[in-house]
C-alpha positions as CSV (number, residue, x, y, z in Angstrom):
1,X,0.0,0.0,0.0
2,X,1.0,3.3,-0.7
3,X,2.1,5.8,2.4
4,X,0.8,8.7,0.8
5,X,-2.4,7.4,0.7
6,X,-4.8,7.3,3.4
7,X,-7.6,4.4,3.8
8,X,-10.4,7.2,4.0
9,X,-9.5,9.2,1.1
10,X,-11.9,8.4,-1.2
11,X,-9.3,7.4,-3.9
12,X,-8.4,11.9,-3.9
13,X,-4.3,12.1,-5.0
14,X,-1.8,13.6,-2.4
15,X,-1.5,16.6,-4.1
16,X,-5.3,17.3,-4.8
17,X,-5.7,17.0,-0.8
18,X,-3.2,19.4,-0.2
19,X,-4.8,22.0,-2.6
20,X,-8.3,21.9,-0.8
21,X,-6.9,22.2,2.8
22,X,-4.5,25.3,1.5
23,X,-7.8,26.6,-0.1
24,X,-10.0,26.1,2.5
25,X,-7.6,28.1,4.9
26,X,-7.0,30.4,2.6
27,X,-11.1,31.2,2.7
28,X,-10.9,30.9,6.6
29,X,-7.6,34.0,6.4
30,X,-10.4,36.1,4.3
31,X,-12.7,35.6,7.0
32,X,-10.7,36.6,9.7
33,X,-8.3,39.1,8.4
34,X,-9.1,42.5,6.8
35,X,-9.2,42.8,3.5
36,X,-5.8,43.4,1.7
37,X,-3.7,41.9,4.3
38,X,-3.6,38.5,2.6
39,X,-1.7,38.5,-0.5
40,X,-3.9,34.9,-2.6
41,X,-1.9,33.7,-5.0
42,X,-3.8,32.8,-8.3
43,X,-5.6,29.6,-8.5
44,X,-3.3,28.9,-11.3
45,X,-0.4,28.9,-8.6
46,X,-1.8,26.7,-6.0
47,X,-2.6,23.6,-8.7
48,X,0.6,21.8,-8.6
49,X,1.8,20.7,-12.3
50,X,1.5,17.5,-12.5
51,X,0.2,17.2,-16.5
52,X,-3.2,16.1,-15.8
53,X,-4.4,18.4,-18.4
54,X,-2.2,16.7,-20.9
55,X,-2.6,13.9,-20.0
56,X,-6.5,14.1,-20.0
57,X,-6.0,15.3,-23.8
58,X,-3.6,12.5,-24.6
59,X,-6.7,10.1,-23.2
60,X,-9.6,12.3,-25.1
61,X,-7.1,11.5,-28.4
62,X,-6.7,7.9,-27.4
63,X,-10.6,7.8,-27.2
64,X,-11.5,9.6,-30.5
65,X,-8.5,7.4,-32.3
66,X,-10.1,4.0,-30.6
67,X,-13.4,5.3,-31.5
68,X,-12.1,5.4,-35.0
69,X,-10.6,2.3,-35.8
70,X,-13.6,0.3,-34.1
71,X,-15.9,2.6,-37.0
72,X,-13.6,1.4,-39.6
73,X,-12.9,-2.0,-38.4
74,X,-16.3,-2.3,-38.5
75,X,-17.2,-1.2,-42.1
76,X,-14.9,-3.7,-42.6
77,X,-16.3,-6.2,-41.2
78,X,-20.2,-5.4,-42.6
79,X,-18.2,-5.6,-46.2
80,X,-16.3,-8.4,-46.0
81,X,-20.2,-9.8,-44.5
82,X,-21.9,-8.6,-47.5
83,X,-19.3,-10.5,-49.8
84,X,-19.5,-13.6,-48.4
85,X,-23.4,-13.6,-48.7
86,X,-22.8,-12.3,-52.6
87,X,-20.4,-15.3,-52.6
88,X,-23.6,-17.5,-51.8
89,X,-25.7,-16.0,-53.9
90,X,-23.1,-16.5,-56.7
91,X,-22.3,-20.0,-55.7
92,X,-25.9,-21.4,-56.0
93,X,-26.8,-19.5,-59.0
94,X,-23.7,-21.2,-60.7
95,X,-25.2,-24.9,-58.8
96,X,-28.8,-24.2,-60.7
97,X,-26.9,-23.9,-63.8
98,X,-24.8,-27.2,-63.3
99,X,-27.9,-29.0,-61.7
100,X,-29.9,-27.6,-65.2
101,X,-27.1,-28.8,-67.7
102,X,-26.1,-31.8,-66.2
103,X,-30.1,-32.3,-66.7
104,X,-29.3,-31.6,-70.3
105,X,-26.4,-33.7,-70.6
106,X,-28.4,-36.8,-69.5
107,X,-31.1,-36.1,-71.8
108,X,-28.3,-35.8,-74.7
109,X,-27.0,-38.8,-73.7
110,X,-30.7,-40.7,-73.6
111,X,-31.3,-39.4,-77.0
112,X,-27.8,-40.5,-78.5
113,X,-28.3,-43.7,-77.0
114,X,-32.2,-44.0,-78.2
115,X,-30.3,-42.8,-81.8
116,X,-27.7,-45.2,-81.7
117,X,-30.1,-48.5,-80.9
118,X,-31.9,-46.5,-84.2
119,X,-29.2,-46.8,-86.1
120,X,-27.9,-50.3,-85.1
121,X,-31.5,-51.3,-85.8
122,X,-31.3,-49.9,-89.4
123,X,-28.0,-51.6,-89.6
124,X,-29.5,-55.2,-88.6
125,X,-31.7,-54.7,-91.3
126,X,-30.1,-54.3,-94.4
127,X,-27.8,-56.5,-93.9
């Protein structure tokens, strides 16, 4: 376990802890003393630099750049989809069209048999 971190704070960074009780006495001074005795410092000053704000931008980016990729990842995905169901369509289209000329091919092969038992008749009978 971290020292720096107390078991009842609420998951609140050292540094954030030590901002609220500096500006929480620095309310109670303008209470109690008259006014401009107490030099504040800007509330620029008393937020210690720590990069949060670039770091908050570095996440925002991270989220907007994740947020991209899953868009494009997933036109990817509803193309490569809609292929594969053309590809079906395609595929049994092309089946029909076997299916129907192997059809054909059976009933040229009837007929050339039913023509050749013809012609061996004729055959059988002139001689």
């Amino acid at each position: 376990m971290n020292p720096s971190q107390d078991t009842g704070s609420g998951g609140i960074p050292e540094d954030r802890k030590l901002y609220v009780v500096d500006s929480i006495n620095d309310l109670n001074k303008l209470n109690l003393c008259p006014a401009g005795s107490q030099h504040l410092f800007p509330l620029e000053e008393k937020i210690p630099d720590i990069g949060t704000n670039s770091g908050n931008g570095n996440h925002s980016l991270f989220l907007v750049g994740l947020i991209i990729v899953l868009i494009v990842s997933l036109a990817l995905v509803s193309f490569v989809i809609f292929l594969i169901v053309q590809t079906g369509n395609k595929m049994e289209d092309v089946s029909r069209r076997l299916a129907a000329e192997g059809k054909d091919i059976d009933d040229l092969k009837k007929i050339n048999s039913i023509i050749v038992k013809q012609l061996n008749q004729l055959d059988s009978e002139q001689n």
